[in-house]
N, C-alpha and C positions, 0 to 999 in steps of 0.2 A: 785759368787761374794758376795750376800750378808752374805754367813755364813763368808768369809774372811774376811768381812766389822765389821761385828759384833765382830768374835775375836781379830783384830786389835784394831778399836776403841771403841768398847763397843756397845751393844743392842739396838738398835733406836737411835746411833747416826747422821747416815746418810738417805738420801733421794735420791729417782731416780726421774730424769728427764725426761720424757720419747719424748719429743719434741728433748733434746737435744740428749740422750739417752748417758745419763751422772749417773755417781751416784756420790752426793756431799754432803762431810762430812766436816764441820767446822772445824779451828784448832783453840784447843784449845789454843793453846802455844801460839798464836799470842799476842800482848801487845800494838797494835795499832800502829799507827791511823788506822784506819778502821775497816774492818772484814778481813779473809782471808779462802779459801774452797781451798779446795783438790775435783780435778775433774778427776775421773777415767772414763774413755770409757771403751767400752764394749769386745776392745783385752786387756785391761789391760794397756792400756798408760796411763799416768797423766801428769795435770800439775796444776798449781795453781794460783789460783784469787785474789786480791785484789781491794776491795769495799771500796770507801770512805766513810768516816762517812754521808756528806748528801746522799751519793746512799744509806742509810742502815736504814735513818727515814723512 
């Protein structure tokens, strides 16, 4: 998963979770309000989060 992670999005753009046993890669593209992640498990399902601005101070 992470050499996938790195051709997709680029070299240290994401991070594992290992509590959650998640790998979560920020999007870019997002334009607010908040933040938004790309949450891949470990068969390879995803789905995707959104952080309000104060969950992100």
């Amino acid at each position: 998963m992470p050499q996938f992670l790195d051709a997709l999005f680029g070299a240290g753009a994401w991070s594992f979770d290992p509590t959650e046993k998640l790998w979560i890669v920020p999007d870019r593209t997002h334009r607010g309000p908040g933040r938004e992640y790309y949450c891949i498990g470990m068969t390879g399902d995803w789905f995707k989060a959104r952080l309000a601005d104060e969950e992100c101070a």
